[in-house]
VOPA-177663 format. One record per residue: residue number from 1; residue in three letters; chain; x, y, z of N, C-alpha, C in turn. Coordinates in Angstrom, 1 decimal. Example, Ala and Ser with C-alpha at 12.3 -4.5 7.8 and 13.67 -1.06 7.14 Angstrom:
// VOPA-177663
{1,"ALA","A",{13.2,-5.7,7.8},{12.3,-4.5,7.8},{13.2,-3.3,7.8}}
{2,"SER","A",{12.8,-2.2,7.1},{13.7,-1.1,7.1},{12.9,0.0,7.9}}
// end
This chain:
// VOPA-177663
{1,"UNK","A",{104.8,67.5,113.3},{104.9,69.0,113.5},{104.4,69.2,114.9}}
{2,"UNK","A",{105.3,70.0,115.7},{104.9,70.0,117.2},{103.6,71.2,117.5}}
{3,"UNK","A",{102.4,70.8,118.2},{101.4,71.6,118.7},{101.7,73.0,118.4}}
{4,"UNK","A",{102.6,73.4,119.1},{102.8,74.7,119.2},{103.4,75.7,117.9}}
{5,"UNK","A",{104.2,74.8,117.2},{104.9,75.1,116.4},{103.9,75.4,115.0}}
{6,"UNK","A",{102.2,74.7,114.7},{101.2,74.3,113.8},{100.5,75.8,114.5}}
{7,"UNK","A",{99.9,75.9,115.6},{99.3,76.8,116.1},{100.2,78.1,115.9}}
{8,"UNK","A",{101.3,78.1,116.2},{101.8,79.7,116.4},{102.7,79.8,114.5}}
{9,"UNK","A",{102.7,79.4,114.0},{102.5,80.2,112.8},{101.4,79.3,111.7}}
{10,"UNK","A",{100.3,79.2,112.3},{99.6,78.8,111.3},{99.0,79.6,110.0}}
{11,"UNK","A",{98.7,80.6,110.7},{98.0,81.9,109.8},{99.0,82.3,108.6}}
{12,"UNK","A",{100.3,81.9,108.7},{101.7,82.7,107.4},{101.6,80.9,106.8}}
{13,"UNK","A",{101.3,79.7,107.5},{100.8,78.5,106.4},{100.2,78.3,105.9}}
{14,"UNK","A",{98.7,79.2,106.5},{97.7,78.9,105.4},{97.9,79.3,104.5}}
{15,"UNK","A",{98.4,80.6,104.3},{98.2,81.3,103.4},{99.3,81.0,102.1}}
{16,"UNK","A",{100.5,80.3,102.8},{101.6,79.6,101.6},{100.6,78.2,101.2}}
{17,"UNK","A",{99.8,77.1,101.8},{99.5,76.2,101.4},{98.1,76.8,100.3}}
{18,"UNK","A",{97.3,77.7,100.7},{96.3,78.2,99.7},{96.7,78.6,98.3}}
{19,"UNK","A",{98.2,79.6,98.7},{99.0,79.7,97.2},{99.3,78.5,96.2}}
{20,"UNK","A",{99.7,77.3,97.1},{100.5,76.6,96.6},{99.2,75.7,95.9}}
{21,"UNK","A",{97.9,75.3,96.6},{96.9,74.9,96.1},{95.6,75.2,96.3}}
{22,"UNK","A",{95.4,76.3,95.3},{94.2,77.1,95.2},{92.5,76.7,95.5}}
{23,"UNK","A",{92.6,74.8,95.6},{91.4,74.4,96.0},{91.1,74.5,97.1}}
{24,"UNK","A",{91.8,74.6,98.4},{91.5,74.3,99.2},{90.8,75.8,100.0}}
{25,"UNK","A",{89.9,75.4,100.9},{88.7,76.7,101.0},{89.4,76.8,102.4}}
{26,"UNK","A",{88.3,78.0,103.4},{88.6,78.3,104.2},{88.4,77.0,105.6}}
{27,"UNK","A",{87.5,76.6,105.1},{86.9,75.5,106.1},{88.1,74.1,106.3}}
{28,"UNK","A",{88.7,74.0,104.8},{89.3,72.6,105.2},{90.5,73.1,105.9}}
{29,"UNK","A",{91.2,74.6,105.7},{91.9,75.0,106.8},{91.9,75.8,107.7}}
{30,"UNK","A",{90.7,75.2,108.3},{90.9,76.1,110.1},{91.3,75.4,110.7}}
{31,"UNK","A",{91.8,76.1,111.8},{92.8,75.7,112.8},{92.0,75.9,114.0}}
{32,"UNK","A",{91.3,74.7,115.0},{91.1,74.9,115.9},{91.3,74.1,117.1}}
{33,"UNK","A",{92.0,75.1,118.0},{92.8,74.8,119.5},{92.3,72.7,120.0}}
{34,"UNK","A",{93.4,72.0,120.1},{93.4,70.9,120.2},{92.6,69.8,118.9}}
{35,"UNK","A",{92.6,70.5,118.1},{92.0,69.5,117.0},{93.2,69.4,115.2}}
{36,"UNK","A",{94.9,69.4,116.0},{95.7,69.3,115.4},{95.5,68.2,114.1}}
{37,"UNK","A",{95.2,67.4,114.5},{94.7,65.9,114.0},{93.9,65.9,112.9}}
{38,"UNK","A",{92.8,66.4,113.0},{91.8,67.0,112.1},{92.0,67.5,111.5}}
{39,"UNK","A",{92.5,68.5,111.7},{93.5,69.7,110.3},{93.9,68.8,109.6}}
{40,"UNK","A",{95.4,67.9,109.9},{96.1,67.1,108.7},{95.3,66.2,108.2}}
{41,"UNK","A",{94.0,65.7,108.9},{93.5,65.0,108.2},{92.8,65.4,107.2}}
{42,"UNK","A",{92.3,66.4,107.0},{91.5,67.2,106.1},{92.4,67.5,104.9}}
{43,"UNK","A",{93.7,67.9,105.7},{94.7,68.6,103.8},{94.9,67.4,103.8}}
{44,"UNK","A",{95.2,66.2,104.4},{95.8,64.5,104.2},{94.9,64.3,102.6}}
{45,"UNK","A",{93.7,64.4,103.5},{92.4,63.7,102.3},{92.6,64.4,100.6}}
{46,"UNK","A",{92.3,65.8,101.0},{92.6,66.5,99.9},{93.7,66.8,98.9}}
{47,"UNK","A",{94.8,66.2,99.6},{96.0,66.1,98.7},{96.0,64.4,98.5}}
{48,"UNK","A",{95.6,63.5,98.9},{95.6,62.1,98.8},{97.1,62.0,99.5}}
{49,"UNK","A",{97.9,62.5,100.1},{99.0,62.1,101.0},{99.0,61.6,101.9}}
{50,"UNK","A",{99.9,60.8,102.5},{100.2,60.1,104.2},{100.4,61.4,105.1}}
{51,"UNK","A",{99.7,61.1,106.2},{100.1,62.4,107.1},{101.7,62.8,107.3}}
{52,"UNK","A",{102.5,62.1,106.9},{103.7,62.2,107.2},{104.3,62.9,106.2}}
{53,"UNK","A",{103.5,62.8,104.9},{104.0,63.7,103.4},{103.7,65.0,103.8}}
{54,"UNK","A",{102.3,65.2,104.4},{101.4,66.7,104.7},{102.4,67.2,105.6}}
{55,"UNK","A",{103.2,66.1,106.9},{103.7,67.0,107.8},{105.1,67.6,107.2}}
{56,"UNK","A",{105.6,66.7,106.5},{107.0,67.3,105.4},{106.5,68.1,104.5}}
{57,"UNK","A",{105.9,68.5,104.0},{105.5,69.7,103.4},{104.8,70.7,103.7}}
{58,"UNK","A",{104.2,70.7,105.2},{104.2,71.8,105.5},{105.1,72.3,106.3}}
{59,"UNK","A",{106.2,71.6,106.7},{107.2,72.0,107.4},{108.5,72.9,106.1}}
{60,"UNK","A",{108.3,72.4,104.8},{108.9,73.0,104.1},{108.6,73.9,103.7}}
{61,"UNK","A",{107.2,74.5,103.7},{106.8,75.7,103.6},{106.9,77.0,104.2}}
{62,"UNK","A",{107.3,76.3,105.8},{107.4,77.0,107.0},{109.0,77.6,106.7}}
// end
């Protein structure tokens, strides 16, 4: 998922990936400017997926 594309509608994915899985808090999804990496690593962990499943599913959410 390109930089820009994570940052500029992040705020309409959190809020589909929060629906979709109600555990996750505010902390494991914030979004902050150059720490792209971190994020997926955080929903990676908590969904037990490959970053590559996280990046296909948040892109189909999008």
């Amino acid at each position: 998922m390109d930089r820009l594309e994570l940052k500029g509608h992040w705020n309409e994915l959190k809020g589909k990936v929060k629906q979709a899985h109600g555990d996750f808090t505010d902390d494991d999804l914030r979004y902050e400017e150059g720490k792209d990496d971190e994020l997926l690593g955080r929903i990676q962990q908590k969904l037990g997926k490959t970053r590559e499943e996280v990046v296909d599913w948040l892109k189909s959410l999008g």
